[in-house]
SERO-4910 file (N, C-alpha, C, O; in steps of 0.05 Angstrom, whole numbers):
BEGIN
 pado doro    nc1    nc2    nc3   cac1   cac2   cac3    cc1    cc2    cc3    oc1    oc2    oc3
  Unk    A   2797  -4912   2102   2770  -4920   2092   2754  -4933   2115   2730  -4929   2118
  Unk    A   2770  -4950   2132   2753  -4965   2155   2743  -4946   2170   2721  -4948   2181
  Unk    A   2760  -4924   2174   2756  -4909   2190   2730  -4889   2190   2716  -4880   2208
  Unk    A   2729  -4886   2160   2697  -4872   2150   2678  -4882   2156   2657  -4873   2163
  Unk    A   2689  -4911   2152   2657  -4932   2157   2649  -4930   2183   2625  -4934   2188
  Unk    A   2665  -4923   2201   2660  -4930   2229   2651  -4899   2240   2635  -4894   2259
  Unk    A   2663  -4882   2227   2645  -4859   2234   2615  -4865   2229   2598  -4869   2246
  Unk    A   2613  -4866   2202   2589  -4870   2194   2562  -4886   2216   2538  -4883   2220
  Unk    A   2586  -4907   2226   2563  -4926   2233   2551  -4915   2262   2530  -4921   2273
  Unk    A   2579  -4891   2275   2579  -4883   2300   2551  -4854   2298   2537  -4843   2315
  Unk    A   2551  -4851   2279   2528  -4830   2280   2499  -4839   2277   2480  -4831   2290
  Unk    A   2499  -4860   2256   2480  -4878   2258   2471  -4889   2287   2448  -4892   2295
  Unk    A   2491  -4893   2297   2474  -4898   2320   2472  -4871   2343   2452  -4863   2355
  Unk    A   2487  -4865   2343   2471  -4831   2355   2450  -4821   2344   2439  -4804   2357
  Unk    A   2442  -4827   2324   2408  -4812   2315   2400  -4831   2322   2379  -4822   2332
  Unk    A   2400  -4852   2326   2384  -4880   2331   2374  -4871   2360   2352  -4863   2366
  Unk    A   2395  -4874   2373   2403  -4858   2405   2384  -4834   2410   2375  -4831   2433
  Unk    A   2377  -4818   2391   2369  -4783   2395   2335  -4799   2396   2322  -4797   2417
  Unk    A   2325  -4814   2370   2303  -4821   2374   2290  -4833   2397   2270  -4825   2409
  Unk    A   2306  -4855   2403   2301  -4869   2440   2304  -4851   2453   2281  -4848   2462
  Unk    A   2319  -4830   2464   2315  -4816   2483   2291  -4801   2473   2280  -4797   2495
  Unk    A   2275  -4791   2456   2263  -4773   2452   2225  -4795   2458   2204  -4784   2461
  Unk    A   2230  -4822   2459   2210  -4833   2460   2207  -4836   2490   2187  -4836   2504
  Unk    A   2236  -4838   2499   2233  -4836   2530   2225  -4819   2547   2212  -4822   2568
  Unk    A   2234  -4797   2534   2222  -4775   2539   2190  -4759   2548   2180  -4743   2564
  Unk    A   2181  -4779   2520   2147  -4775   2519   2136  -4800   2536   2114  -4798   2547
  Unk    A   2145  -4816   2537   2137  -4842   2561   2132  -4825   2590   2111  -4822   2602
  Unk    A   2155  -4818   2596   2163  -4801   2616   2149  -4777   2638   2148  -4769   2661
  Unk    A   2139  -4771   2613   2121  -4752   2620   2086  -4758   2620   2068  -4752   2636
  Unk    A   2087  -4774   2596   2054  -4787   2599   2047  -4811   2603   2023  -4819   2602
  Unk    A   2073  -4831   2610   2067  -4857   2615   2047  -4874   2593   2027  -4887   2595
  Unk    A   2063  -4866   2576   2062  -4876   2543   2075  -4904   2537   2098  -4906   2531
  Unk    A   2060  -4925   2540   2066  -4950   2541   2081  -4955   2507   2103  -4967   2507
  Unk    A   2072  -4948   2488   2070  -4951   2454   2102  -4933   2449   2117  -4937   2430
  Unk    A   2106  -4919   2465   2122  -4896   2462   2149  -4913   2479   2169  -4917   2466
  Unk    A   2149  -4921   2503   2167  -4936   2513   2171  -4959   2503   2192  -4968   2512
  Unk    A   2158  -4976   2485   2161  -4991   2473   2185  -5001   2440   2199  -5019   2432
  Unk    A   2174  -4971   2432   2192  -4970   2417   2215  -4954   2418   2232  -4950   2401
  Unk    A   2211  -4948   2437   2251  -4934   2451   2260  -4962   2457   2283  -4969   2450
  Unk    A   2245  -4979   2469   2263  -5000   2470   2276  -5016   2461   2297  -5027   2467
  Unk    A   2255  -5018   2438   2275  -5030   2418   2292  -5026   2401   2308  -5041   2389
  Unk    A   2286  -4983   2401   2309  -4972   2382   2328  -4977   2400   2347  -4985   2387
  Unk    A   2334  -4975   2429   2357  -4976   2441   2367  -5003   2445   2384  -5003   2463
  Unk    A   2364  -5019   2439   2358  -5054   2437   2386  -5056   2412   2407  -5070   2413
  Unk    A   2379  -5041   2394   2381  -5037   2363   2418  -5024   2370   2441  -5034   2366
  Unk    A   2406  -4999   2383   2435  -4994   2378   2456  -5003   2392   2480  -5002   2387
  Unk    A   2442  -5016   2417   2461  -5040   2438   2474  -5062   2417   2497  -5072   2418
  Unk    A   2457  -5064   2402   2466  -5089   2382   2490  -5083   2367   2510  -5098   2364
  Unk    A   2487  -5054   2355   2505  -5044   2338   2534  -5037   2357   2557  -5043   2350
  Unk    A   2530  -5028   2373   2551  -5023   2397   2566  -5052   2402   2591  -5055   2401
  Unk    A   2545  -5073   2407   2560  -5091   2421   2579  -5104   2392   2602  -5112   2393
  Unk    A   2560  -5102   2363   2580  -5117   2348   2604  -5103   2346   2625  -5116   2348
  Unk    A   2604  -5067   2340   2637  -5053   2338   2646  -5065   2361   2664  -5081   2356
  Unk    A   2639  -5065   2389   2655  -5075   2407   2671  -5105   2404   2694  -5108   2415
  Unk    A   2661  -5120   2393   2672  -5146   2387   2683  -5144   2370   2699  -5163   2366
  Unk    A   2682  -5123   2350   2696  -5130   2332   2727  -5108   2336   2744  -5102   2319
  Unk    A   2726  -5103   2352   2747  -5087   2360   2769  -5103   2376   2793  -5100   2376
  Unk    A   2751  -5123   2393   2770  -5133   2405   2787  -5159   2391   2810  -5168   2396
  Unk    A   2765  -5167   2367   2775  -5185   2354   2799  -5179   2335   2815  -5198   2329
  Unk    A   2804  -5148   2323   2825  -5132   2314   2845  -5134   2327   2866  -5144   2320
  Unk    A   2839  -5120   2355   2873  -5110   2370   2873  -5130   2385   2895  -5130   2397
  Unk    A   2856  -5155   2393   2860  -5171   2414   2861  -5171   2432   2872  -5188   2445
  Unk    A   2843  -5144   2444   2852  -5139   2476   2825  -5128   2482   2808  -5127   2463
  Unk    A   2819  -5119   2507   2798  -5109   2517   2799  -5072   2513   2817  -5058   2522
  Unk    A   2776  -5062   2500   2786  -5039   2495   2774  -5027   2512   2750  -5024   2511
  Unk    A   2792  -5016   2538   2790  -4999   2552   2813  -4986   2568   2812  -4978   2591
  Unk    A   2846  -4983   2543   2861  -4968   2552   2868  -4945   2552   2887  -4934   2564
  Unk    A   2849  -4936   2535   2842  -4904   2530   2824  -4896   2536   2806  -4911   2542
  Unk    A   2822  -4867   2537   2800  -4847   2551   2778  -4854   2527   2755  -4855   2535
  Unk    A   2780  -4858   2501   2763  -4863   2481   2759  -4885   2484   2735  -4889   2483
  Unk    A   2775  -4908   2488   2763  -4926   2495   2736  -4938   2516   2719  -4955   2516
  Unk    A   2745  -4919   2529   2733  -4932   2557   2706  -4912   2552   2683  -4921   2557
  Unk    A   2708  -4888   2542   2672  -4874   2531   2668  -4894   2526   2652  -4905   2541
  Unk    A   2676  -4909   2505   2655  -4921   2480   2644  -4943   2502   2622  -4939   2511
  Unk    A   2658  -4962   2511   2647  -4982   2532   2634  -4974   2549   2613  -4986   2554
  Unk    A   2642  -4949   2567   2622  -4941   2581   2600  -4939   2567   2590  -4961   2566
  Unk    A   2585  -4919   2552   2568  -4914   2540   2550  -4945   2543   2530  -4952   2556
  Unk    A   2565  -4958   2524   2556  -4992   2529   2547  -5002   2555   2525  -5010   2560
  Unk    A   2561  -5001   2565   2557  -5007   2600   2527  -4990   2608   2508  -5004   2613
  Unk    A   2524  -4969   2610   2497  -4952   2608   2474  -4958   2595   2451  -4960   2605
  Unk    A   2482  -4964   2568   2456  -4968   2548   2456  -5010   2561   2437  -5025   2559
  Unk    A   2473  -5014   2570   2464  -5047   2573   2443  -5040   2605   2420  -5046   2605
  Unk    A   2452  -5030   2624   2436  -5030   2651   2411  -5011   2650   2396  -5010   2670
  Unk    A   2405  -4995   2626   2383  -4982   2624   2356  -4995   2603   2333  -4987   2598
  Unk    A   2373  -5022   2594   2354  -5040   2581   2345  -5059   2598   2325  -5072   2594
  Unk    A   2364  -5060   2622   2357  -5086   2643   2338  -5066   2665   2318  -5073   2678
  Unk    A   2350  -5044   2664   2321  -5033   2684   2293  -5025   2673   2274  -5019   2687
  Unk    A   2291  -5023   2644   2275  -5017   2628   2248  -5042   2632   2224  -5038   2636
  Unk    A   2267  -5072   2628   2251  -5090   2628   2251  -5095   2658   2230  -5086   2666
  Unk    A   2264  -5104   2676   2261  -5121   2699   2249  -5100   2720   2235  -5109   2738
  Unk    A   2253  -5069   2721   2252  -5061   2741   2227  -5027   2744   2217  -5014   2762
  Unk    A   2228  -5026   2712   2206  -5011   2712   2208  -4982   2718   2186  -4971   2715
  Unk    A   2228  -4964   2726   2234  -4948   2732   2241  -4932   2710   2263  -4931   2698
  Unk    A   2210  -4915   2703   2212  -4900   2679   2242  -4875   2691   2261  -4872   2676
  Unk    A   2241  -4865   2709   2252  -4836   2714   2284  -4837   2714   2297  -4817   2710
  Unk    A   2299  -4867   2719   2326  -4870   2720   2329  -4876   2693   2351  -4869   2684
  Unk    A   2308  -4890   2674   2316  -4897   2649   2319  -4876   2639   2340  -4877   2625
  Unk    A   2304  -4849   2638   2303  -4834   2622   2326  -4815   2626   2332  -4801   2606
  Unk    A   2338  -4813   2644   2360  -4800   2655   2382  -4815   2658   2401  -4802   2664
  Unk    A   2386  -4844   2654   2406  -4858   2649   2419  -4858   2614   2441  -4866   2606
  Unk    A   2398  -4846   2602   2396  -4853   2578   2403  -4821   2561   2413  -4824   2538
  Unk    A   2400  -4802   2566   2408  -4775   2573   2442  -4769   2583   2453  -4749   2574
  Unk    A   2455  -4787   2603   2485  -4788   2613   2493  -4810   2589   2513  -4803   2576
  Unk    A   2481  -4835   2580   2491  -4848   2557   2493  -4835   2522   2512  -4837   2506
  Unk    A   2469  -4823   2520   2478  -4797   2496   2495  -4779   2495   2500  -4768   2474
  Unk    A   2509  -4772   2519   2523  -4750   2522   2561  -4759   2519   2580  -4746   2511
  Unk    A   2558  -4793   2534   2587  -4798   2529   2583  -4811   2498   2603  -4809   2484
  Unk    A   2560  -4822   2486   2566  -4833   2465   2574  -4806   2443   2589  -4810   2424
  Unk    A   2563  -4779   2448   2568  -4761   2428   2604  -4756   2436   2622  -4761   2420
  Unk    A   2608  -4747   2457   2640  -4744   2465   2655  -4774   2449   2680  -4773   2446
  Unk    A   2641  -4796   2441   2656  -4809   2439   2656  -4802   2401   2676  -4799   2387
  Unk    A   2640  -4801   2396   2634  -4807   2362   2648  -4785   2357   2670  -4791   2348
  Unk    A   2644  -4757   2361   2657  -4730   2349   2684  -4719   2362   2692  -4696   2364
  Unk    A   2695  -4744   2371   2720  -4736   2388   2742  -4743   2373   2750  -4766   2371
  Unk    A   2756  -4714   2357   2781  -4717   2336   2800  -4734   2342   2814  -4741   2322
  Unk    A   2807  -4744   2363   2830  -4755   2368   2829  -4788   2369   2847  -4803   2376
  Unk    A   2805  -4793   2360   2795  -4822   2358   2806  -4832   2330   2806  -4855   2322
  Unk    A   2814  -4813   2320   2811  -4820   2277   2837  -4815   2271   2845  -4795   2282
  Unk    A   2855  -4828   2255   2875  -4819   2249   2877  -4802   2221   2898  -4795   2210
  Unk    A   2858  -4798   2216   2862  -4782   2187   2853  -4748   2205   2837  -4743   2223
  Unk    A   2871  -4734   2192   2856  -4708   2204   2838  -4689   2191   2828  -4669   2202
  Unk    A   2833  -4700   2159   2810  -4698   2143   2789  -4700   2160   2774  -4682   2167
  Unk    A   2787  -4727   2166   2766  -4734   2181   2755  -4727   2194   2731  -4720   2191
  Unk    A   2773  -4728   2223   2771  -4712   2243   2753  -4693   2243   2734  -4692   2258
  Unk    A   2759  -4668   2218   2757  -4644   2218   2724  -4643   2201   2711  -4622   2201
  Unk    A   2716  -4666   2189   2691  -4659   2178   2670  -4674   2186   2648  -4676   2176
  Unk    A   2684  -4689   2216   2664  -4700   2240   2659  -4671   2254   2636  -4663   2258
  Unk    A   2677  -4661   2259   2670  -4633   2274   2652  -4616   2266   2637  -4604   2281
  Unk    A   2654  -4615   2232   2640  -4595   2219   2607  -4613   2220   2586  -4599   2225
  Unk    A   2605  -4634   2216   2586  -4646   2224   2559  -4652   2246   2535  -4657   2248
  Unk    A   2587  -4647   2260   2572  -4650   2302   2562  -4619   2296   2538  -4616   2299
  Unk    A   2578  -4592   2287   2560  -4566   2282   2539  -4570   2271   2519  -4568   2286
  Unk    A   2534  -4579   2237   2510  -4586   2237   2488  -4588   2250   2470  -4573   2257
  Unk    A   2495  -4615   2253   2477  -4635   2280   2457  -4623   2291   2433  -4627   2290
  Unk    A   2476  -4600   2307   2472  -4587   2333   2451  -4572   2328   2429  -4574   2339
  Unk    A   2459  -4549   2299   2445  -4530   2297   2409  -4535   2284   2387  -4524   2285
  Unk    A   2422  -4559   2270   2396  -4573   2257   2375  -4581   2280   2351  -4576   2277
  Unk    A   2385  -4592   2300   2361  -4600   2324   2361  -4585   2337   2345  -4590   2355
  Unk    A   2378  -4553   2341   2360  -4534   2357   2344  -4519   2338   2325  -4509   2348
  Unk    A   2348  -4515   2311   2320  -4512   2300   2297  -4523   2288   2276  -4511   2281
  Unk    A   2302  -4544   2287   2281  -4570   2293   2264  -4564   2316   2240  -4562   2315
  Unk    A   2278  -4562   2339   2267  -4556   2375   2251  -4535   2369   2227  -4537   2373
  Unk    A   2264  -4511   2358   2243  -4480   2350   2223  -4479   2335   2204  -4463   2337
  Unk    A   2227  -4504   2314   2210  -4501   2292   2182  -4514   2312   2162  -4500   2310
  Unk    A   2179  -4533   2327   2163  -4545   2348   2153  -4528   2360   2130  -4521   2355
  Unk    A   2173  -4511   2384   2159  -4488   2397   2143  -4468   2378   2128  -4452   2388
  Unk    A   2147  -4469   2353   2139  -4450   2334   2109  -4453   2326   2094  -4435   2320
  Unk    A   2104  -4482   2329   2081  -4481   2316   2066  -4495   2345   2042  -4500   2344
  Unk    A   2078  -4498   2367   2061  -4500   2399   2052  -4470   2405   2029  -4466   2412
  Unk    A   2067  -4451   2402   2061  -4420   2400   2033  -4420   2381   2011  -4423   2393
  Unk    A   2033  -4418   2364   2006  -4419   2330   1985  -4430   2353   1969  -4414   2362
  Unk    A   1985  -4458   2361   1958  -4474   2378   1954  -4455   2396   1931  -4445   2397
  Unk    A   1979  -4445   2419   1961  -4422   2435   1947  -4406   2427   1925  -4403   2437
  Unk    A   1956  -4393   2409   1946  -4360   2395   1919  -4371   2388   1901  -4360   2400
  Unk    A   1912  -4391   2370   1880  -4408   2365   1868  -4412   2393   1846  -4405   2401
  Unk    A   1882  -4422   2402   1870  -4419   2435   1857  -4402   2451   1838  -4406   2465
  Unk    A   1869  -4382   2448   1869  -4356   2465   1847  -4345   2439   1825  -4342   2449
  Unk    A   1847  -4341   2416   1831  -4337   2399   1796  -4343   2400   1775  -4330   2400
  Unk    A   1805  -4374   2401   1784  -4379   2401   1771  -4376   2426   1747  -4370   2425
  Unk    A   1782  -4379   2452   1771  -4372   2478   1756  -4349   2471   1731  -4351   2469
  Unk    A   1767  -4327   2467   1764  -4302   2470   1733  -4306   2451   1711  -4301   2462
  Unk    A   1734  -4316   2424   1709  -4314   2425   1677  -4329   2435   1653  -4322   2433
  Unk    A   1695  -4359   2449   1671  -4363   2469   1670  -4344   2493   1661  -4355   2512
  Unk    A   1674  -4332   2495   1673  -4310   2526   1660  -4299   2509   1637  -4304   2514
  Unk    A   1662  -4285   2488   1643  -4262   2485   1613  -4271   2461   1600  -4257   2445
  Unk    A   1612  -4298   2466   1591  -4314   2452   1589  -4295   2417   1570  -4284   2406
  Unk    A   1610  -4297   2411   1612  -4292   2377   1607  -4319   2369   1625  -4336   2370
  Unk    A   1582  -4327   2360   1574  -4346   2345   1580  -4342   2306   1563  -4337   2289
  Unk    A   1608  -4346   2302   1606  -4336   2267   1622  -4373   2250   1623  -4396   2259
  Unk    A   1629  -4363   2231   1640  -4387   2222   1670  -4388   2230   1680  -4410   2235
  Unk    A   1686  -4366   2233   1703  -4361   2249   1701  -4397   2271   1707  -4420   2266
  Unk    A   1690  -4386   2293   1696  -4402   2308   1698  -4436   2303   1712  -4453   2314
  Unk    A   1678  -4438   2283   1666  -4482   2273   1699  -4483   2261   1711  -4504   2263
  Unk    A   1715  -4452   2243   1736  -4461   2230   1751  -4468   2251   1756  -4492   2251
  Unk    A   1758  -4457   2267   1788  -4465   2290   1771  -4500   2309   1747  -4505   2316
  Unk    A   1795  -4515   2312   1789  -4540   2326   1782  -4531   2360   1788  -4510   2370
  Unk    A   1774  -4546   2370   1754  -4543   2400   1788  -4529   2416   1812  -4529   2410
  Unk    A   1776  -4519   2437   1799  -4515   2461   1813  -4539   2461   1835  -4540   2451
  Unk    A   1804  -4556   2470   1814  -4588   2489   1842  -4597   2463   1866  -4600   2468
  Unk    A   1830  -4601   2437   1850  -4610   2410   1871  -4589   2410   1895  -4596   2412
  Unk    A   1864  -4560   2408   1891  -4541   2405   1901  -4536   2424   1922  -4524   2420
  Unk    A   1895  -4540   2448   1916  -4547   2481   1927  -4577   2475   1949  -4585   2483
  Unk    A   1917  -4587   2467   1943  -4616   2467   1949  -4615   2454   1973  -4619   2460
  Unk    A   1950  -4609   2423   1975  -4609   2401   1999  -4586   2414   2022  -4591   2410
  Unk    A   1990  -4557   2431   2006  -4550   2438   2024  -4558   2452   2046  -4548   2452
  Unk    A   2016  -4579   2469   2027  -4600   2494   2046  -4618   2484   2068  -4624   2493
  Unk    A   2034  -4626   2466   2051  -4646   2446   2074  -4638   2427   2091  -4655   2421
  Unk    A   2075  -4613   2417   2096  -4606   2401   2114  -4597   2430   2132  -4614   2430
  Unk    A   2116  -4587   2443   2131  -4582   2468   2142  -4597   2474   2167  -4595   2473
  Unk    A   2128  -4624   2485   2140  -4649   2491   2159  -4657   2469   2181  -4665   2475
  Unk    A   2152  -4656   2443   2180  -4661   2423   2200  -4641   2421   2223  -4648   2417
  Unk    A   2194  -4615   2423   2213  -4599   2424   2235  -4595   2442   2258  -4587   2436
  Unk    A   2224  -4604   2477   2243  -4590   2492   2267  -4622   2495   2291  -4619   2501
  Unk    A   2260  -4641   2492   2282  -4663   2482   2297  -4660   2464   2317  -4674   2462
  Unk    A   2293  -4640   2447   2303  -4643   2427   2335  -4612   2424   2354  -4607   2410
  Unk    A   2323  -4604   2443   2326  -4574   2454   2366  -4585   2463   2389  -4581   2458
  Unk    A   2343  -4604   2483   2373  -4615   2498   2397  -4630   2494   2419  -4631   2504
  Unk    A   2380  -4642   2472   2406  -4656   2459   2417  -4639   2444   2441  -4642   2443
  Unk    A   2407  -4620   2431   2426  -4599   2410   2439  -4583   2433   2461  -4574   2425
  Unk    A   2435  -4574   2462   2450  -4568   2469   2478  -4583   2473   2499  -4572   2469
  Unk    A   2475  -4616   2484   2494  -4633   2496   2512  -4638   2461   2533  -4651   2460
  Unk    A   2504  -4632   2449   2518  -4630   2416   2534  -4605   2423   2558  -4605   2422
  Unk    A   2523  -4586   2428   2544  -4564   2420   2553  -4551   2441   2558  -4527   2440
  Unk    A   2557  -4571   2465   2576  -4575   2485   2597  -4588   2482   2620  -4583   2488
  Unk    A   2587  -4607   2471   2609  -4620   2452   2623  -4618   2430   2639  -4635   2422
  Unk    A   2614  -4589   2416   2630  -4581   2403   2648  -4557   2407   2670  -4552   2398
  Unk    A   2633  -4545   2422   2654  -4521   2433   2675  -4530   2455   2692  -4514   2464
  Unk    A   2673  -4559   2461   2688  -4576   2482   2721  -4570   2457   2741  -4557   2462
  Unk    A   2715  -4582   2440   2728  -4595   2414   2751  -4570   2404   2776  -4567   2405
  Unk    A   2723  -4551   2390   2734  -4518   2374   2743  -4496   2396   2760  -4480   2389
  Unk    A   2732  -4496   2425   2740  -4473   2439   2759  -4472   2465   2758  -4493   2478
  Unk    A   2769  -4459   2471   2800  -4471   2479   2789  -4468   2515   2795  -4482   2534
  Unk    A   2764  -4437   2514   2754  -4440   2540   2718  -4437   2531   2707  -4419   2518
  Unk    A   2706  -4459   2544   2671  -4455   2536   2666  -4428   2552   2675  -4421   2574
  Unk    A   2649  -4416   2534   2644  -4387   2544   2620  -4381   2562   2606  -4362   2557
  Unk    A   2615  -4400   2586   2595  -4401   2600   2572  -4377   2602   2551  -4380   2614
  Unk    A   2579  -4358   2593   2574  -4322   2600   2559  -4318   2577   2537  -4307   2577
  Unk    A   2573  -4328   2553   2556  -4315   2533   2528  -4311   2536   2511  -4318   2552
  Unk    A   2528  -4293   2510   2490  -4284   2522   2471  -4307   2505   2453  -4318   2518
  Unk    A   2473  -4312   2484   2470  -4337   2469   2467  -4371   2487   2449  -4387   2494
  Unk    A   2494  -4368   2489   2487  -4392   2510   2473  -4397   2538   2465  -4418   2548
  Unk    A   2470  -4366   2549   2453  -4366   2571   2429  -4365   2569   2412  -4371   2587
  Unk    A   2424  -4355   2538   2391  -4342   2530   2386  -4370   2517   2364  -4370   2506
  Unk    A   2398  -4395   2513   2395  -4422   2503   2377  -4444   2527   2358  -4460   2525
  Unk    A   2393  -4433   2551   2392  -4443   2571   2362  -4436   2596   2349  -4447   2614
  Unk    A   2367  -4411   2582   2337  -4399   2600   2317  -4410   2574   2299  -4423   2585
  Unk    A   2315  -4409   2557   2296  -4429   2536   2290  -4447   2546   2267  -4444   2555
  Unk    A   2300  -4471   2552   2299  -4492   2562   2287  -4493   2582   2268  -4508   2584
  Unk    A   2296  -4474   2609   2283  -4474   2628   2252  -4465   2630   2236  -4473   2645
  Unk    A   2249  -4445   2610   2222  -4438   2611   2197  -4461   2601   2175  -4467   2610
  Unk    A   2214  -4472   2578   2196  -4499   2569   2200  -4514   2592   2178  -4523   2597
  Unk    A   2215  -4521   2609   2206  -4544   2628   2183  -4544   2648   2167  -4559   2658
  Unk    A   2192  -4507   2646   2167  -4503   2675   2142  -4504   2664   2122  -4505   2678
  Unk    A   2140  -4503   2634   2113  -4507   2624   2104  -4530   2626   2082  -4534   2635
  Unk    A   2127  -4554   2617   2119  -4582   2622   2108  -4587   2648   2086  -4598   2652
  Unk    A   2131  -4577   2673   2122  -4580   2704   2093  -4575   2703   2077  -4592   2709
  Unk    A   2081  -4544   2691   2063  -4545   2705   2036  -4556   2692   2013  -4557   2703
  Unk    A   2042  -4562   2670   2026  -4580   2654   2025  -4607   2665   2005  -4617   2656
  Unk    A   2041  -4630   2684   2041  -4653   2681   2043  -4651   2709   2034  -4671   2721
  Unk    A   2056  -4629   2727   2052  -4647   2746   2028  -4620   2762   2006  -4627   2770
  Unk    A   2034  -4600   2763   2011  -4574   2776   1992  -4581   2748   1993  -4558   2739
  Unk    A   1982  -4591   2735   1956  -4594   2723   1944  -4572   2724   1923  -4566   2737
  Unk    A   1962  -4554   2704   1953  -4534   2696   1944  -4534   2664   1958  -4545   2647
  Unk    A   1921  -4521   2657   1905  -4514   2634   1895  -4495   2629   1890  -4480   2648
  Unk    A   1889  -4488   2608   1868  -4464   2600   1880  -4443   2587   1898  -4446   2570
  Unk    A   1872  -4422   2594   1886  -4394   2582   1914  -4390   2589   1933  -4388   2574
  Unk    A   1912  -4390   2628   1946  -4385   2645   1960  -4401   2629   1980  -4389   2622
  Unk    A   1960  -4427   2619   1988  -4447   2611   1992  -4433   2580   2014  -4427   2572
  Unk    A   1969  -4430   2565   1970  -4419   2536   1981  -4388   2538   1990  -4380   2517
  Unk    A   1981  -4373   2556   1995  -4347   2561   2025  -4355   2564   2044  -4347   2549
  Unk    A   2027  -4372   2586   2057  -4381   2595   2082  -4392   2564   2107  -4392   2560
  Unk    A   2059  -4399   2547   2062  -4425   2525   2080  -4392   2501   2103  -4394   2491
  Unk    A   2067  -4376   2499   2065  -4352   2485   2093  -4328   2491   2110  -4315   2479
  Unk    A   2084  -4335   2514   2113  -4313   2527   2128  -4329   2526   2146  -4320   2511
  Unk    A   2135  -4355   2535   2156  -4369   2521   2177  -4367   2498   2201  -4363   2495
  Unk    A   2143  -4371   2479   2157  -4369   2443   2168  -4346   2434   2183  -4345   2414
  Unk    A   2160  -4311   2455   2176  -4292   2448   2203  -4298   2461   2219  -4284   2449
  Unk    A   2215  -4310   2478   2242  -4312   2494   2249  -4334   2474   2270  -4344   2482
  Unk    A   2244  -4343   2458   2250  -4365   2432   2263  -4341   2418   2288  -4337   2419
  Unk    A   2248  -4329   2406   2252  -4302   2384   2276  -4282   2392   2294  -4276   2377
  Unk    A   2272  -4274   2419   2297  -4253   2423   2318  -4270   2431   2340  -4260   2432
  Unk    A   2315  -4296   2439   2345  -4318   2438   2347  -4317   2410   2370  -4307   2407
  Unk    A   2337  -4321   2387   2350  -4330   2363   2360  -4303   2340   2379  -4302   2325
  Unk    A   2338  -4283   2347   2348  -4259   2333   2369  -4238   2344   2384  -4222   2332
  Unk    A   2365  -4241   2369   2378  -4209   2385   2405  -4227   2400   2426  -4215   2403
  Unk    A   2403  -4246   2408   2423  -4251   2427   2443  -4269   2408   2467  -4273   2413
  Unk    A   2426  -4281   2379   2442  -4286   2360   2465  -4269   2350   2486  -4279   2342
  Unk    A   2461  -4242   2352   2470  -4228   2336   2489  -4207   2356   2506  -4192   2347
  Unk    A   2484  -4208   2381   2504  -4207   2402   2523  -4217   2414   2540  -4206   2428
  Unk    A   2517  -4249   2406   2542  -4271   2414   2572  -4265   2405   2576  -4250   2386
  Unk    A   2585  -4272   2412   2612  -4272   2408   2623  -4297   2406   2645  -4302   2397
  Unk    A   2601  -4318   2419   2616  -4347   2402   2588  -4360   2384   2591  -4376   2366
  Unk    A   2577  -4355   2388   2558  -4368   2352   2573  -4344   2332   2564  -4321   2331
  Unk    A   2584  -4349   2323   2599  -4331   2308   2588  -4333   2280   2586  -4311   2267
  Unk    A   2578  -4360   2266   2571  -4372   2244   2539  -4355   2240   2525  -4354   2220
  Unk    A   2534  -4343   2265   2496  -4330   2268   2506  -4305   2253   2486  -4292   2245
  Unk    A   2527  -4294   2246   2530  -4265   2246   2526  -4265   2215   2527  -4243   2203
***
């Protein structure tokens, strides 16, 4: 039973975790004061929660827990989320926090969904089935985002098309200005491709767990990976080549079809998403 509780409390704070990185994220990119703010204190939050299991762990076995490989995640993790709160405040360095905090999600998930932490093998086995979940839920959460950043281009490009050709109808007063449906597009992106990543670093961690060798090759996992990459270079050239207009809303578009043939065609080609078939 203790042992449920402490799952419980270990996922709790990994969504806690998913949200701070995801505020860090958007700090990161737009130097979002309101947005860094409250990553800080969600991660504040789950330091808190970390540091009490930690104490209260040691106050159980009496010792310092760091003689296991699970041990020493969980403290590490700690150790990370404590020096990315001290550089957060003292030192200001959005770009290490955000990437310090990214290597701290990744041992805290290895630590929470790692069977060999639990002595029940019930358990074990429906933390696993769980971290699947997880996984699959926030990479289509991530799609459902690119899904509707795709919709703002197409209004975009729409509506462009009919200021170029001065179609004055009601058509046009219905769709919102260029400037509003290029940043909501900007903006669901920025939530999506965080979100992208962590369902990947989930179900790295789960095929770490279920697969005896990760299938680096698959077409699934490679067509996951070129996703990702294509949304970044959108971000790149949105934030830092200050790019706008039609070219980024084209880029934005062809994207969302390499969304589509990752989820339908390469779904259904994989040999380890097996659960897509």
């Amino acid at each position: 039973m203790l042992d449920f509780y402490i799952s419980r409390l270990h996922e709790l704070i990994l969504i806690v975790y998913a949200l701070s990185v995801l505020l860090y994220f958007i700090d990161f990119l737009n130097s979002n004061r309101k947005a860094n703010q409250i990553a800080f204190w969600l991660l504040a939050f789950v330091w808190l929660l970390q540091t009490v299991v930690l104490l209260s762990y040691m106050f159980i076995t009496g010792r310092f827990p760091v003689l296991t490989l699970i041990e020493g995640l969980y403290f590490y993790a700690w150790v990370l989320i404590t020096l990315s709160l001290g550089i957060n405040r003292l030192l200001k360095v959005d770009f290490i926090v955000f990437f310090t905090n990214i290597l701290g999600f990744m041992i805290m998930a290895i630590h929470t969904f790692a069977p060999v932490y639990y002595e029940s093998d019930v358990l074990s086995e429906q933390l696993v089935s769980e971290l699947l979940m997880i996984h699959i839920t926030m990479a289509i959460l991530s799609y459902g985002a690119f899904s509707l950043s795709f919709v703002f281009s197409l209004l975009y490009l729409f509506q462009y098309d009919l200021l170029k050709r001065k179609k004055w109808n009601k058509m046009l007063w219905r769709i919102a200005d260029l400037s509003k449906l290029e940043h909501m597009s900007y903006v669901l992106n920025v939530i999506g491709v965080p979100m992208l990543v962590l369902s990947l670093i989930l179900g790295m961690q789960w095929a770490w767990i279920k697969v005896a060798v990760m299938p680096w090759y698959d077409i699934k996992v490679l067509g996951s990976f070129f996703v990702l990459a294509v949304y970044s270079i959108y971000l790149y050239l949105r934030v830092r080549r200050e790019m706008y207009g039609k070219s980024l809303a084209l880029w934005n578009v062809a994207s969302f079809l390499i969304v589509l043939i990752n989820f339908f065609l390469f779904g259904k080609l994989s040999t380890f998403h097996f659960w897509e078939s």
